[in-house]
KEKE-425741 format. One record per residue (C-alpha): residue number from 0; residue in three letters; y, x, z. Coordinates in steps of 0.001 Angstrom, whole numbers, plus 524288, in hexadecimal, padded with zeros to 5 digits. Each point is the difference from the previous one (the first is absolute). Layout:
N
R     i    aa      c2      c1      c3
R   NUM   Ala       Y       X       Z
...
END
This chain:
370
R     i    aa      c2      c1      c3
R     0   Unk   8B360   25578   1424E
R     1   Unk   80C50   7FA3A   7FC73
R     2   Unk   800CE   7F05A   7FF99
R     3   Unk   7FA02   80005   80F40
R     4   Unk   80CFD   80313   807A1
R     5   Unk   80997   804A1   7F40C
R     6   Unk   803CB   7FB90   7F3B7
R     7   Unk   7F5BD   80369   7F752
R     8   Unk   80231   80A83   7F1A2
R     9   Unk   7FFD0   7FADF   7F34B
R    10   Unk   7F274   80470   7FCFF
R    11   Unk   7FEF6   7F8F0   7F2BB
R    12   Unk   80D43   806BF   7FA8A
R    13   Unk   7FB68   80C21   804FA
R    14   Unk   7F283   7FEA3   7FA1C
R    15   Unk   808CB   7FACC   7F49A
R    16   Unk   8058A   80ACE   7FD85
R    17   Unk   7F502   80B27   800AC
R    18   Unk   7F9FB   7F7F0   7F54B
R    19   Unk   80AB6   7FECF   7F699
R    20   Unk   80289   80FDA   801DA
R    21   Unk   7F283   801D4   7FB63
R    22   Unk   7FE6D   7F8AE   7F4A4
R    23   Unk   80E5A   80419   7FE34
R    24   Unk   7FDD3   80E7E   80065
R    25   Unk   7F26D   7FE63   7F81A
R    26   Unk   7F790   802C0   80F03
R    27   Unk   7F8ED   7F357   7FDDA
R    28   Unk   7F662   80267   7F48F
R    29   Unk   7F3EE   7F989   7FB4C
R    30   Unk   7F3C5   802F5   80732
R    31   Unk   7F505   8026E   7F4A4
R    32   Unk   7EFC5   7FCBE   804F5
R    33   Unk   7F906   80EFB   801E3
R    34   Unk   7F51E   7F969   7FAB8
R    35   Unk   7FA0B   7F333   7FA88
R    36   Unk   7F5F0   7F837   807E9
R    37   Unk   7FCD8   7F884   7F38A
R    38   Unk   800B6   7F46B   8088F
R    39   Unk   808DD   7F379   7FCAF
R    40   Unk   808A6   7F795   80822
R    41   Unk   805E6   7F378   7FDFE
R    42   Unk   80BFC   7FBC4   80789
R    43   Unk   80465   7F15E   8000A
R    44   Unk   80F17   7FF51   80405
R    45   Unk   80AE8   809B9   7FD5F
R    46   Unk   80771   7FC6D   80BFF
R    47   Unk   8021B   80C86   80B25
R    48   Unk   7F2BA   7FFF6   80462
R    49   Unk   7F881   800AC   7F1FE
R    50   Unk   8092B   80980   7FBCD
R    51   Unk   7FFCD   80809   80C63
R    52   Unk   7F14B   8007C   7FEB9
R    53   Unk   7FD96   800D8   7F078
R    54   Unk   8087D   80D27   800F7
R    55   Unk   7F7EC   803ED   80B49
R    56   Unk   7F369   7FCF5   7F7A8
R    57   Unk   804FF   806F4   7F44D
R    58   Unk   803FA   80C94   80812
R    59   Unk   7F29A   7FFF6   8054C
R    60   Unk   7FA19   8014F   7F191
R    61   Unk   7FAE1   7F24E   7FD03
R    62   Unk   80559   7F892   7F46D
R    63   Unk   8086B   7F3D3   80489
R    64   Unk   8031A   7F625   7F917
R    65   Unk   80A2B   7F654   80772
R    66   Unk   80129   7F085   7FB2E
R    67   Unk   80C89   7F864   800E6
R    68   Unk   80143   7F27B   7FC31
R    69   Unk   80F66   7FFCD   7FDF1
R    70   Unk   80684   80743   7F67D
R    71   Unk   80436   80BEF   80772
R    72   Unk   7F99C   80800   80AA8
R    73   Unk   80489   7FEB5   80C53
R    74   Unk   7FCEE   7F354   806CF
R    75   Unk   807B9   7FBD9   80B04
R    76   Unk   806CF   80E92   7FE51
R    77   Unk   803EC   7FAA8   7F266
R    78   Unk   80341   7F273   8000F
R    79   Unk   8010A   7FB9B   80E4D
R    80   Unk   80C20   807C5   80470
R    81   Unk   80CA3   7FE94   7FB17
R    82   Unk   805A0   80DFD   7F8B4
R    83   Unk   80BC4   7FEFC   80AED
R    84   Unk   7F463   80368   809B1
R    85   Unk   7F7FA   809C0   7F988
R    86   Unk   8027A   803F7   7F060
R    87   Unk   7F4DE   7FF66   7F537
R    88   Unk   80269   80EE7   7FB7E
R    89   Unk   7F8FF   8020B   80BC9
R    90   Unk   7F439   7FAAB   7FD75
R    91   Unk   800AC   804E6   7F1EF
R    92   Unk   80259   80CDB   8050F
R    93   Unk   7F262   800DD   80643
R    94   Unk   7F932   7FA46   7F580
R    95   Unk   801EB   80A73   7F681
R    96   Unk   7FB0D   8092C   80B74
R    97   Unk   7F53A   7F77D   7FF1A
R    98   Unk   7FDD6   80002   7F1E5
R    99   Unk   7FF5F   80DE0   7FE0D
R   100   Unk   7F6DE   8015A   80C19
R   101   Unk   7F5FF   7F6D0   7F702
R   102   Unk   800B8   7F1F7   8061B
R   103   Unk   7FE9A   7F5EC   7F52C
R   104   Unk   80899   7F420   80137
R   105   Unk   7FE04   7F25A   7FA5E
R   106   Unk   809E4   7F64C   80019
R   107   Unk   7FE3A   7F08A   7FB78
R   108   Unk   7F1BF   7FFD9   80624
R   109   Unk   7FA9C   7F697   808E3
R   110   Unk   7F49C   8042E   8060C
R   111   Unk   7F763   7F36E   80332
R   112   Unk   80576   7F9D6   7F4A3
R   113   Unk   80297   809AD   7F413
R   114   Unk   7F4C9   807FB   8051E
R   115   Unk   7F60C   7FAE7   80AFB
R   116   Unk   7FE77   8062B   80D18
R   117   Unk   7EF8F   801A2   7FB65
R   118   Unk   80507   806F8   7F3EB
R   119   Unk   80898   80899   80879
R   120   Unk   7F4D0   80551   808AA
R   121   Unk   7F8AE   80179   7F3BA
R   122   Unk   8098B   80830   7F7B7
R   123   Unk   8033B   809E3   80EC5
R   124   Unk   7FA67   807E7   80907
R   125   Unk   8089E   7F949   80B75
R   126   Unk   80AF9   7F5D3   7FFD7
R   127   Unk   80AE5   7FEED   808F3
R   128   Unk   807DE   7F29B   80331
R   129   Unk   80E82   8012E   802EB
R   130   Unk   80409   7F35A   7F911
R   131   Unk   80AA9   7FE77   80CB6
R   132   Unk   8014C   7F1ED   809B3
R   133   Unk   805F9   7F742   7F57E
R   134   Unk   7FA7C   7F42B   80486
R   135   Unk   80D68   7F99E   80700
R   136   Unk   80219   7F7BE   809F9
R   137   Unk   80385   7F34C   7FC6A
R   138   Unk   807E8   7F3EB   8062D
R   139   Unk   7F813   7F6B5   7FDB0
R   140   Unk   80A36   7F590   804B1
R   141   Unk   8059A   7F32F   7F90A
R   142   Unk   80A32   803AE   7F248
R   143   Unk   7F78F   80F78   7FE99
R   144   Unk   7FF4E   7F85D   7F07C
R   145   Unk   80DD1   7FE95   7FE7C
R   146   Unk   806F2   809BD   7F555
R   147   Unk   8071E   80B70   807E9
R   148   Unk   7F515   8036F   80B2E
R   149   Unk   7F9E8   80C9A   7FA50
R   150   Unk   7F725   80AE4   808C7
R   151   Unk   8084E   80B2D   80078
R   152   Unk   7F8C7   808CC   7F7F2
R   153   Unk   80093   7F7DC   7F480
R   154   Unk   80E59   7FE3C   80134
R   155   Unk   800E4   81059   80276
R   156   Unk   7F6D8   803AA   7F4CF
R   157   Unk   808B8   7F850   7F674
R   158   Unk   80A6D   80800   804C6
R   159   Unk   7FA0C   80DE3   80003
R   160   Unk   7FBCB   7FD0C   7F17D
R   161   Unk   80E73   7FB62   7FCEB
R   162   Unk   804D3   80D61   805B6
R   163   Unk   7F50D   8071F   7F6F9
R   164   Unk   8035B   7F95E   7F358
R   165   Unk   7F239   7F88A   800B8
R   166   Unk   800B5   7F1D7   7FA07
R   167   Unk   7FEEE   7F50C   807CD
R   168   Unk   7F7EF   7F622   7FBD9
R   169   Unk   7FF52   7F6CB   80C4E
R   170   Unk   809BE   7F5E9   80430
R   171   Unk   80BCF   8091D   8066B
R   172   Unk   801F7   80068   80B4E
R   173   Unk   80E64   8042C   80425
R   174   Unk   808E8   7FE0F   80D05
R   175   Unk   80D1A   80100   7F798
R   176   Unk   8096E   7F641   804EE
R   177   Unk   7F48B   7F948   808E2
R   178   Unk   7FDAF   7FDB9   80FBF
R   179   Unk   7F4B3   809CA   802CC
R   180   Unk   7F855   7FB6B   80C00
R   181   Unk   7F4B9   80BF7   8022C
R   182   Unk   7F529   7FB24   8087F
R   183   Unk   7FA66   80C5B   8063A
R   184   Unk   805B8   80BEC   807C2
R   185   Unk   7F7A5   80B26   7FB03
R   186   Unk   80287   80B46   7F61A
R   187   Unk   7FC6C   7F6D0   7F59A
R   188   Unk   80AED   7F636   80494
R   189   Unk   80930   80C79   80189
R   190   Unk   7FD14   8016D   7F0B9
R   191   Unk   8039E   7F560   7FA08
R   192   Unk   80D2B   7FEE0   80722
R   193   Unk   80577   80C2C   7FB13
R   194   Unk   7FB3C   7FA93   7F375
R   195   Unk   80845   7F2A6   80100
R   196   Unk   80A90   807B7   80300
R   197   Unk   7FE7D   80871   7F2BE
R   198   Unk   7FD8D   7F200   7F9C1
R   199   Unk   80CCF   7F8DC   80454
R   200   Unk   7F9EB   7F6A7   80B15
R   201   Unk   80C9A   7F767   80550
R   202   Unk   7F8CB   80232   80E1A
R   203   Unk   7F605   80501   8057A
R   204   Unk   7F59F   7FB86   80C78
R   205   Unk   7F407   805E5   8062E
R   206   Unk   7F741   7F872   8095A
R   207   Unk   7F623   806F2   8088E
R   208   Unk   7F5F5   7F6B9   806F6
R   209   Unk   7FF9B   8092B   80B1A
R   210   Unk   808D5   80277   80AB9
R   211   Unk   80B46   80AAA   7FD80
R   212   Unk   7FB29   80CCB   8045A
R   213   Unk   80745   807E7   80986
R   214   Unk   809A6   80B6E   7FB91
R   215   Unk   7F8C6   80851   8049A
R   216   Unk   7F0D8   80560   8019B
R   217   Unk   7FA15   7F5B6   8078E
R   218   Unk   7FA63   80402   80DA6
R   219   Unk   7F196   7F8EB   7F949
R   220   Unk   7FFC2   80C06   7F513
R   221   Unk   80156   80B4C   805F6
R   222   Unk   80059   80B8B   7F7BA
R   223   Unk   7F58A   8045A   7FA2E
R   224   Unk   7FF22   7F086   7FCFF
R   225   Unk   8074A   7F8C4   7F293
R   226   Unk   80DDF   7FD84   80924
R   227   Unk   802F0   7F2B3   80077
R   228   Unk   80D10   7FE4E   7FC47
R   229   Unk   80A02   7FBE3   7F897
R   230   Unk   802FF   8060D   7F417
R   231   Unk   80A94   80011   7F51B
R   232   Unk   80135   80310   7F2EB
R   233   Unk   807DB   8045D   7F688
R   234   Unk   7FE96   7F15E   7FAA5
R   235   Unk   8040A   7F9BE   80B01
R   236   Unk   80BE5   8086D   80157
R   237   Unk   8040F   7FADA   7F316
R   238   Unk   80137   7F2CE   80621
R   239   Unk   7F65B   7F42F   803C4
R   240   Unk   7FE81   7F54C   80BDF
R   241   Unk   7F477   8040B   80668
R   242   Unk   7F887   7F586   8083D
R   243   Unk   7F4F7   8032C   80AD8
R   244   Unk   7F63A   7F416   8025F
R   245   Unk   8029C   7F757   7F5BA
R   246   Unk   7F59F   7F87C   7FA58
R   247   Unk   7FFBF   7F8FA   7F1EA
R   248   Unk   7F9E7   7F334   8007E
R   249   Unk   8039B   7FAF9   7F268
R   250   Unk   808C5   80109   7F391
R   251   Unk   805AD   7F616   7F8C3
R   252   Unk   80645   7FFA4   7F24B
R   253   Unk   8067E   7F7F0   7F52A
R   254   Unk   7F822   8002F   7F1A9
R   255   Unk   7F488   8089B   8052F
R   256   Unk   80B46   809F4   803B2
R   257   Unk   80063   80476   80E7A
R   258   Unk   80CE5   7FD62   80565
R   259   Unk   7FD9E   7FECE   80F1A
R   260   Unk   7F8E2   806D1   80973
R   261   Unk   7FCC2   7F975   80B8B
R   262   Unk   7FB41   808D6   80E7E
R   263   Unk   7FF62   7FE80   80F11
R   264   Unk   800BD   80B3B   80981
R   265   Unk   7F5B9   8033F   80743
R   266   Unk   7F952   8074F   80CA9
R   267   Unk   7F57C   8087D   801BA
R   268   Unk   7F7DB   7FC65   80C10
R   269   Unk   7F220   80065   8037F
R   270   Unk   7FC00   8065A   7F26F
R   271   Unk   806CA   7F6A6   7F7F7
R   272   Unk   80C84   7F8E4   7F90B
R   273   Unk   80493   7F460   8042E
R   274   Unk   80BDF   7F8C0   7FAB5
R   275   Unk   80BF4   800BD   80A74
R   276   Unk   8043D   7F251   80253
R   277   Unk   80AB2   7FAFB   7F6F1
R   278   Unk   80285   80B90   7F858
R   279   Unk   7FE0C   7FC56   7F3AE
R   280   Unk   809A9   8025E   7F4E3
R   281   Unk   8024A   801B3   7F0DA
R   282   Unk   80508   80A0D   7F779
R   283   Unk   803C5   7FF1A   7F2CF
R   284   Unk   7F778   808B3   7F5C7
R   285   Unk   7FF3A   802DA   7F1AA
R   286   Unk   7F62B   80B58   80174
R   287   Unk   7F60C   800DF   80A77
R   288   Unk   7F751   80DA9   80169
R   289   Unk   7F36B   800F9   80889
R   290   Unk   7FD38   80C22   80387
R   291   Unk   7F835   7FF44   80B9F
R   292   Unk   7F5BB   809D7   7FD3D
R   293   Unk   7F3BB   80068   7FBD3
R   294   Unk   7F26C   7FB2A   8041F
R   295   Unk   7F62B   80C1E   7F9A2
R   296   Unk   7FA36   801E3   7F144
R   297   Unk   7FE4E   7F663   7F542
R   298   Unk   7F2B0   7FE10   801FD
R   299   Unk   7FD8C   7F525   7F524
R   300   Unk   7FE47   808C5   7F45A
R   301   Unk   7FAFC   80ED5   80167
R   302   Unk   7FC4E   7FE21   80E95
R   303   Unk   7F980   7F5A6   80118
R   304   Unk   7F6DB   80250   7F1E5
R   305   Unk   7FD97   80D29   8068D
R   306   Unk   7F926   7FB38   80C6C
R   307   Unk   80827   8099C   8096F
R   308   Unk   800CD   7FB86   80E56
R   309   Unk   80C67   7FB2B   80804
R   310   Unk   80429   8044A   80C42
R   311   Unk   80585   7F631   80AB6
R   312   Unk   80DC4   80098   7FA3B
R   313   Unk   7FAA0   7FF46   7F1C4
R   314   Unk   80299   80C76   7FAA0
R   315   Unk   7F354   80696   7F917
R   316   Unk   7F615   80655   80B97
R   317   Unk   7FD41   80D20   7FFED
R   318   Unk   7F7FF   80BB2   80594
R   319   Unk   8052C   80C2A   80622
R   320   Unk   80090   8068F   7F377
R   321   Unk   805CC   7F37F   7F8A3
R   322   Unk   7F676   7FC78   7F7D8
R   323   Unk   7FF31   7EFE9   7FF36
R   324   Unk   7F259   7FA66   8029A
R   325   Unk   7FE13   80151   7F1AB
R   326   Unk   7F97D   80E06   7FD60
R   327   Unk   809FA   8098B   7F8A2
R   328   Unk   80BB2   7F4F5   80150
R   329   Unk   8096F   8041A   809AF
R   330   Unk   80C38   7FB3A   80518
R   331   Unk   80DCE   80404   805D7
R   332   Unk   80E15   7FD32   8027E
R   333   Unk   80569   7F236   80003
R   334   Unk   7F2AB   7FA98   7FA01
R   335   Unk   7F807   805E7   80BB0
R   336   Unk   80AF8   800D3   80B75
R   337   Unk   80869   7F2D7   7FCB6
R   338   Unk   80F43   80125   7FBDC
R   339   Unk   806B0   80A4C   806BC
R   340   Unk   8086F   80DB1   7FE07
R   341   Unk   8004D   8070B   7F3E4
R   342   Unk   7FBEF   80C76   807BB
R   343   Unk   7F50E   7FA73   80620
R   344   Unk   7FC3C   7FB2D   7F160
R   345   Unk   7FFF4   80E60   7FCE1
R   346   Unk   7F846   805CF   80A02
R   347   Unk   7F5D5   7F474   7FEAB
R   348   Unk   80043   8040E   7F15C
R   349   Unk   7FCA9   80D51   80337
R   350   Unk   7F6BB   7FCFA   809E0
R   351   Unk   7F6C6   7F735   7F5DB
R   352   Unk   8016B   80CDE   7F7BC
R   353   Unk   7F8DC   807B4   8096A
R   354   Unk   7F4F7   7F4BB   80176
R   355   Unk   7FF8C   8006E   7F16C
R   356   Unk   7FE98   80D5C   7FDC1
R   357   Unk   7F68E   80053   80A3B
R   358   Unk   7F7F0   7F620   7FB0E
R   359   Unk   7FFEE   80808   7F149
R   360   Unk   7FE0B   80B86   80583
R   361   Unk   7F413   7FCAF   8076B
R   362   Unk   7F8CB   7FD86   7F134
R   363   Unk   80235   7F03D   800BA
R   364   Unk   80435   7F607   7F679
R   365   Unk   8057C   7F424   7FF45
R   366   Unk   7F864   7FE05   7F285
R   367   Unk   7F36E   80414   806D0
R   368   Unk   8013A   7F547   80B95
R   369   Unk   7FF58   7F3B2   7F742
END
């Protein structure tokens, strides 16, 4: 394969492409059930995993019904990445597949508030959770309070709504004419730079808590292993001081506004950070984004009420055929594996699909279990 001792193909424009042809030239069509199981499935979260499997479910001849507590389906799809990185025709573009294939979609519904997780099981045959890892991780450090320190996907939601037409009803947040400091290296961090840039930020920083990766694939990740190594997007390219081993310690502000950051540098030894020795330094900020990934599921709400299980990283446990502990409930993509790839989100979303529809297909019932 390319990528091991060449530069590697564009595989994504190329898959790009063959997509847009077919829906283009009318090859992509709806898929229509050859027949109706009679059986019912609820999916909670419209995100790349519950949509992947709810049009798997549907195809298969059981009538899905997907929840989504926001106003639009999609999810992270939707409202988590900027239009400059992948455009909402898109995702409306499948859904109308979907629509004429049978899957029912509700919008506005929060399921373990507006409708309980007991009442779910009660009203379907099988339920599948792909709410997505939105709990974030936090910086729990002295000045979090102070106006101007958002989570990133707060401060990219507003935006993705703006872009739509949606209202706003929250405080805005904007980088136009600010200092941007982004705490966090990742794709998320990647995001919301490009999105400064579209705002009007004055300038731009990224700190990274680990060390700067090498140019190239690391001799530790060997293919067929995630390289290690460092990697630059469009974003970046577009301008911004990155920083490798820089860790925040506090922020400090005038009238509840942030106005300072303040950070040492750091090593990495022995399996943890410690401060290097008279490093530390100030920089001035007027909007500060943390974006340093995400710890696993809500789990106070739906989760929790449900009784489903945790695994060691805190993501809901599951059996081979991912079904939860819970008979009938089952579980995939970012809910069951922790934050990661959009593709892996879909083939997790597929994979519940074939639990569920094993599960129905055998005679059993969520409704029956209780």
């Amino acid at each position: 394969m390319l990528g091991i001792n060449e530069d590697p193909v564009s595989i994504r424009i190329i898959e790009w492409n063959i997509i847009d042809r077919g829906f283009n030239e009318g090859l992509v069509e709806p898929i229509l059930p050859v027949t109706n199981t009679g059986k019912t499935v609820a999916i909670v979260g419209s995100g790349p995993a519950g949509l992947a499997a709810a049009q798997q479910l549907g195809r298969a001849g059981h009538s899905v019904t997907l929840f989504e507590k926001a106003n639009r389906i999609g999810g992270l799809l939707r409202y988590g990445i900027p239009d400059f990185k992948m455009e909402k025709w898109v995702i409306d573009r499948r859904l109308e597949q979907m629509k004429v294939e049978g899957v029912e979609f509700k919008t506005g519904v929060t399921i373990g508030k507006d409708i309980t997780g007991e009442q779910l099981r009660a009203q379907f045959d099988a339920v599948g959770l792909t709410m997505g890892a939105e709990q974030a991780r936090e910086l729990p450090i002295p000045g979090r309070e102070l106006k101007g320190v958002h989570l990133a996907m707060d401060y990219l939601t507003q935006q993705n709504k703006r872009t739509a037409g949606i209202p706003v009803t929250d405080e805005p947040i904007t980088a136009k004419g600010k200092r941007v400091v982004i705490i966090g290296g990742g794709d998320t961090g990647s995001d919301c730079l490009g999105t400064t840039h579209r705002q009007g930020c004055i300038e731009a920083h990224q700190f990274e808590l680990l060390p700067e990766p090498p140019p190239a694939r690391a001799g530790s990740t060997p293919w067929p292993l995630w390289p290690m190594q460092l990697r630059t997007s469009h974003a970046h390219e577009e301008g911004c001081d990155r920083q490798w081993s820089i860790s925040t310690t506090k922020f400090t502000g005038h009238n509840g506004q942030v106005t300072k950051l303040h950070a040492n540098r750091v090593k990495f030894e022995n399996g943890k950070f410690t401060a290097i020795s008279n490093s530390d330094f100030e920089m001035d900020a007027d909007l500060i984004l943390l974006a340093m990934g995400f710890t696993g599921p809500v789990k106070n709400g739906l989760l929790d009420s449900l009784g489903v299980k945790y695994d060691t990283r805190g993501a809901v446990s599951v059996d081979e055929h991912f079904m939860t502990n819970l008979d009938g409930v089952f579980a995939g993509g970012d809910t069951k594996r922790g934050a990661s790839l959009i593709v892996w989100a879909i083939a997790e979303g597929r994979n519940m699909a074939a639990g569920v529809d094993k599960y129905l297909k055998a005679g059993k019932s969520a409704k029956s279990s209780r």
